[in-house]
LOVOBA-378195 format. One record per residue (C-alpha): residue number from 1; residue in three letters; chain; x negated, y negated, z negated. Coordinates in nm, 4 decimals, decimal comma. Example, Ala and Ser with C-alpha at 12.3 -4.5 7.8 and 13.67 -1.06 7.14 Angstrom:
// LOVOBA-378195
{fise=1 lomi=Ala vexgu=A x=-1,2300 y=0,4500 z=-0,7800} .
{fise=2 lomi=Ser vexgu=A x=-1,3670 y=0,1060 z=-0,7140} .
This chain:
// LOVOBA-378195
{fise=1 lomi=Unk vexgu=A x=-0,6171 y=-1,5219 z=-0,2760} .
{fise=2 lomi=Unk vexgu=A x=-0,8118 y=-1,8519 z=-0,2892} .
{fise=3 lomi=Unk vexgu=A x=-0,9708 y=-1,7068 z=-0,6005} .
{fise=4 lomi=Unk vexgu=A x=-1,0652 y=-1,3609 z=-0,5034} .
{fise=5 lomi=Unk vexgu=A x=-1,2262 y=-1,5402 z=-0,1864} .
{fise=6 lomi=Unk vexgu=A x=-1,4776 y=-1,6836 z=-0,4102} .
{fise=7 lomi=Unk vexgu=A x=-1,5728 y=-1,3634 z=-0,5537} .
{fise=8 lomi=Unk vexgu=A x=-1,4989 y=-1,1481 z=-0,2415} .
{fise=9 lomi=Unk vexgu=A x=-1,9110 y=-1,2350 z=-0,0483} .
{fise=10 lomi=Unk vexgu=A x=-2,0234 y=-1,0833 z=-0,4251} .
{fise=11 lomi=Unk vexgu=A x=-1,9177 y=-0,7329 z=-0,3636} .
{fise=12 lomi=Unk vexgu=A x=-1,5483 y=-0,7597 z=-0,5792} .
{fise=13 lomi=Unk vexgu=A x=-1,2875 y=-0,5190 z=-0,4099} .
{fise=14 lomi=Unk vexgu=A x=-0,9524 y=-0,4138 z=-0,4879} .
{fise=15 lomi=Unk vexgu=A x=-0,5932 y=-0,3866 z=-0,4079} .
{fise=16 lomi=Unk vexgu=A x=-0,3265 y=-0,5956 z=-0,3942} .
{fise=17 lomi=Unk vexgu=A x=-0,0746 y=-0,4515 z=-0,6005} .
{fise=18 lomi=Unk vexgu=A x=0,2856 y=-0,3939 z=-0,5089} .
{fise=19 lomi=Unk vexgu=A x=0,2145 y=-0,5676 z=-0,2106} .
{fise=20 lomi=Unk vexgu=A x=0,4941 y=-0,7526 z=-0,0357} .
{fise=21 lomi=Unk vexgu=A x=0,4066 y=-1,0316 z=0,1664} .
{fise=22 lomi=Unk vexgu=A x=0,4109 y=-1,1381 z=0,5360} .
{fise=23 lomi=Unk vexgu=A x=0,1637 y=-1,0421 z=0,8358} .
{fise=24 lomi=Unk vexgu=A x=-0,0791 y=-1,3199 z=0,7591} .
{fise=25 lomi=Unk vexgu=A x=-0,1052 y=-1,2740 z=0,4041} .
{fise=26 lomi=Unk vexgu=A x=-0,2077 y=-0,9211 z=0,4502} .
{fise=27 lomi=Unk vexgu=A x=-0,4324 y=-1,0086 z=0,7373} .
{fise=28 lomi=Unk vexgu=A x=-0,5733 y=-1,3170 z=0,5198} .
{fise=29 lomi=Unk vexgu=A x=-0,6189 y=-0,9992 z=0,2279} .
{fise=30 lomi=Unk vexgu=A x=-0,7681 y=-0,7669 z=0,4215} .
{fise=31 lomi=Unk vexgu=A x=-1,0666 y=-0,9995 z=0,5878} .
{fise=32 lomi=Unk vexgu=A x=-1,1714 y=-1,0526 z=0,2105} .
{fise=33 lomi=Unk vexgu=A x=-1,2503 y=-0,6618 z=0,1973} .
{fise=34 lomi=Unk vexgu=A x=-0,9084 y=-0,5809 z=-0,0354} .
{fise=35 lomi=Unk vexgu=A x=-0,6321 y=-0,2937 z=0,0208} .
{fise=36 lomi=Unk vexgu=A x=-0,3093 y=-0,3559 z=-0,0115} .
{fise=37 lomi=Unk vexgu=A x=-0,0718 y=-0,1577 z=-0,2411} .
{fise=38 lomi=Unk vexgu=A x=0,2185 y=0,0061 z=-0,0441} .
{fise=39 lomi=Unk vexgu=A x=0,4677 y=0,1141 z=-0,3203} .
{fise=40 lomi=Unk vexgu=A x=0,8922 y=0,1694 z=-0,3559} .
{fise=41 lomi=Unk vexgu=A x=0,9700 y=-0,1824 z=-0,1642} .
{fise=42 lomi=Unk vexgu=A x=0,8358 y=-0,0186 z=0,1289} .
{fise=43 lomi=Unk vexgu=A x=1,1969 y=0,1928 z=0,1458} .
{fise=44 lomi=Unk vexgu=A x=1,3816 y=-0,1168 z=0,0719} .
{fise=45 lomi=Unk vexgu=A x=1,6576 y=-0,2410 z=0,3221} .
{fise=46 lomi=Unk vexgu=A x=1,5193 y=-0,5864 z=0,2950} .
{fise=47 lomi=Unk vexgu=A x=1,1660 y=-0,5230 z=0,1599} .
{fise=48 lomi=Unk vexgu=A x=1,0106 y=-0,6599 z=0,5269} .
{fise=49 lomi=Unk vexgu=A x=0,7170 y=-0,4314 z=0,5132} .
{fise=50 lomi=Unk vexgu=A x=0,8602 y=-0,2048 z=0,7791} .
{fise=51 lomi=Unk vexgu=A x=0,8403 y=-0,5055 z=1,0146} .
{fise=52 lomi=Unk vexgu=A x=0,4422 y=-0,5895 z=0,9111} .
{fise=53 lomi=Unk vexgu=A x=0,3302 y=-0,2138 z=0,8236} .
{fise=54 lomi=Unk vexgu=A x=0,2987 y=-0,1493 z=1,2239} .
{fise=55 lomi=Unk vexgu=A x=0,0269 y=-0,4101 z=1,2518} .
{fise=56 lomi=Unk vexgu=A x=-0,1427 y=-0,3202 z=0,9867} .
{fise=57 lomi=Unk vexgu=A x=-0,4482 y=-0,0283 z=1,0069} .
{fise=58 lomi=Unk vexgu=A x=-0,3738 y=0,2810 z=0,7960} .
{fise=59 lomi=Unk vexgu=A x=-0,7212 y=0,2551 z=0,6269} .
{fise=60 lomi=Unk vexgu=A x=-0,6371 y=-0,0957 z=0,4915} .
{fise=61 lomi=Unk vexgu=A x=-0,3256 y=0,0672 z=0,2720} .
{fise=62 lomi=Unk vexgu=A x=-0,3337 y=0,2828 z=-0,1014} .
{fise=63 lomi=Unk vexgu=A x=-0,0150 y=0,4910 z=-0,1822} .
{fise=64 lomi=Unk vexgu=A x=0,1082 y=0,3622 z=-0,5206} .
{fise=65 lomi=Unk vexgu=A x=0,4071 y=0,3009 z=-0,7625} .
{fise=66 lomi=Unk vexgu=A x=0,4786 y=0,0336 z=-0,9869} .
{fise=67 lomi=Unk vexgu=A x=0,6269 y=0,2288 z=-1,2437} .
{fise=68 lomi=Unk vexgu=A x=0,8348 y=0,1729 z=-1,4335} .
{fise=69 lomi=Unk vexgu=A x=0,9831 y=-0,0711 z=-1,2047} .
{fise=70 lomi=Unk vexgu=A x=1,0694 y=-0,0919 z=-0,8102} .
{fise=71 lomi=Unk vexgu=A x=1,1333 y=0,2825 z=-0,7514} .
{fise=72 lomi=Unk vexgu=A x=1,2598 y=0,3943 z=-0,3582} .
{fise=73 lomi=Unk vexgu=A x=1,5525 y=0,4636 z=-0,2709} .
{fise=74 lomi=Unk vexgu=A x=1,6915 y=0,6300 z=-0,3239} .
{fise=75 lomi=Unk vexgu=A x=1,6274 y=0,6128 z=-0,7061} .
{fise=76 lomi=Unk vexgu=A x=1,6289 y=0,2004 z=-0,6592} .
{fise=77 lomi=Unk vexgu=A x=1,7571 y=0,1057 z=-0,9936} .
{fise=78 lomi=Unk vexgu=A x=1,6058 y=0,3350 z=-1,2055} .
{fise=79 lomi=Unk vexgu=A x=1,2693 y=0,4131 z=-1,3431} .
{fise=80 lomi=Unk vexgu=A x=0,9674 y=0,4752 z=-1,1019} .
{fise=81 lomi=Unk vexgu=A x=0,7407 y=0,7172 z=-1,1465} .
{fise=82 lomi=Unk vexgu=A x=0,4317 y=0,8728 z=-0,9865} .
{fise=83 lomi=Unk vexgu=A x=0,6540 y=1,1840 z=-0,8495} .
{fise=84 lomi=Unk vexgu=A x=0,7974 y=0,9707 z=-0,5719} .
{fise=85 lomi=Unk vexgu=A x=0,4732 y=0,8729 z=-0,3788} .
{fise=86 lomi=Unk vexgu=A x=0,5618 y=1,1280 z=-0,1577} .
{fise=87 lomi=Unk vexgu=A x=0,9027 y=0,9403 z=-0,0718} .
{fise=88 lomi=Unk vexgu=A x=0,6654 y=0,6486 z=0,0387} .
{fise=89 lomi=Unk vexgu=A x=0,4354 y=0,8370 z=0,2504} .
{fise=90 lomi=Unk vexgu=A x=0,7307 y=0,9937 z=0,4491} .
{fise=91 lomi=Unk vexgu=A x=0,8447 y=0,6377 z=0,5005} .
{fise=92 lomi=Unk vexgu=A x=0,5115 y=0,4992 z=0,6333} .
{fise=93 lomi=Unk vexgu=A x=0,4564 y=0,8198 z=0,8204} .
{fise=94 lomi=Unk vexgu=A x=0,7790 y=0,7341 z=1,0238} .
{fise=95 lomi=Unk vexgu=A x=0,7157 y=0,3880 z=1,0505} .
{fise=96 lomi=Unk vexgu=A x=0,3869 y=0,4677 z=1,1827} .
{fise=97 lomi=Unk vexgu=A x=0,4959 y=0,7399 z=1,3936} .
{fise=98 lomi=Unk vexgu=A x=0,1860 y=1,0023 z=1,2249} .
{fise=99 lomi=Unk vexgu=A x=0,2570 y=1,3328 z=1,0040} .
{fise=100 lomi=Unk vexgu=A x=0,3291 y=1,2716 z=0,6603} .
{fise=101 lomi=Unk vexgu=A x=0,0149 y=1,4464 z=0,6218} .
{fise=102 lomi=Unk vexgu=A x=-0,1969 y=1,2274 z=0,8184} .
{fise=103 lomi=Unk vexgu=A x=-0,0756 y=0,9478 z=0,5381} .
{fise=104 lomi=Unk vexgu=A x=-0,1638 y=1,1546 z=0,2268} .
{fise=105 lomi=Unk vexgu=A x=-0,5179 y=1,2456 z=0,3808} .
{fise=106 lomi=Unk vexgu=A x=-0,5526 y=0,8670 z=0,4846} .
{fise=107 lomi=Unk vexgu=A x=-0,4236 y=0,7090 z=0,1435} .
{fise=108 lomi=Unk vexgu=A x=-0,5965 y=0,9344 z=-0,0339} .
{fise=109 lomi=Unk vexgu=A x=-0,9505 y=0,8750 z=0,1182} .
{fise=110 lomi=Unk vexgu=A x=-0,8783 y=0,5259 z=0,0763} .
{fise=111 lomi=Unk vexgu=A x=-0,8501 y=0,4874 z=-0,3005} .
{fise=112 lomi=Unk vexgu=A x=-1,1016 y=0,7739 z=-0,3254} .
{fise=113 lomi=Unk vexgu=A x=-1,3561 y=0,5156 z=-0,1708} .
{fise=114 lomi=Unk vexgu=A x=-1,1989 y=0,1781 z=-0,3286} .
{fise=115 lomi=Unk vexgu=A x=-1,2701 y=0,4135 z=-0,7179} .
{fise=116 lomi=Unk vexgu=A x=-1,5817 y=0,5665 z=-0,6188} .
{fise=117 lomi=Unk vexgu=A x=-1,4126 y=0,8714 z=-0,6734} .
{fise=118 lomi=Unk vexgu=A x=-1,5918 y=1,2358 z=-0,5678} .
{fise=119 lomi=Unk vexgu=A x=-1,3931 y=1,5253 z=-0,4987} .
């Protein structure tokens, strides 16, 4: 973090991949301009992002795996791919009490605008 700050007041962006930190990491992330990568840890028992996700505004986050590794449950254990996104939005949708679809459309429109992406 200490070096993106130094880079963050030139116009760098991003996302924190695989994020998994606590409440003031992500806040410290997200006042530099970055998103923060929800992936399979989200659906972990002990992962702690349920307990931080709450406080955190939906257009700060970007849907993503880290494939091969860290799948959700419930394939924990075995290899991640791109096909289970939709087990992580159904898990942030609950935890922030919104339609699963609300999450896709949010995500979505979030890395769309991170990549500069049209559609």
């Amino acid at each position: 973090l200490d070096v993106v700050k130094k880079y963050s007041s030139k116009g760098l962006t991003g996302v924190f991949h695989c994020f998994s930190g606590d409440l003031e990491l992500a806040n410290s992330i997200l006042s530099e301009g970055f998103y923060l990568g929800i992936g399979g840890v989200l659906t972990f028992k002990n992962g702690g992002l349920a307990e931080i996700l709450p406080h955190i505004p939906m257009d700060a986050l970007i849907l993503e795996t880290d494939a091969p590794y860290l799948a959700p449950v419930p394939y924990r254990g075995k290899r991640n791919e791109p096909a289970y996104i939709p087990i992580i939005a159904k898990k942030l949708a609950e935890i922030k009490n919104i339609p699963v679809e609300e999450v896709a459309e949010i995500t979505s429109r979030n890395t769309q605008k991170l990549f500069n992406l049209t559609t």
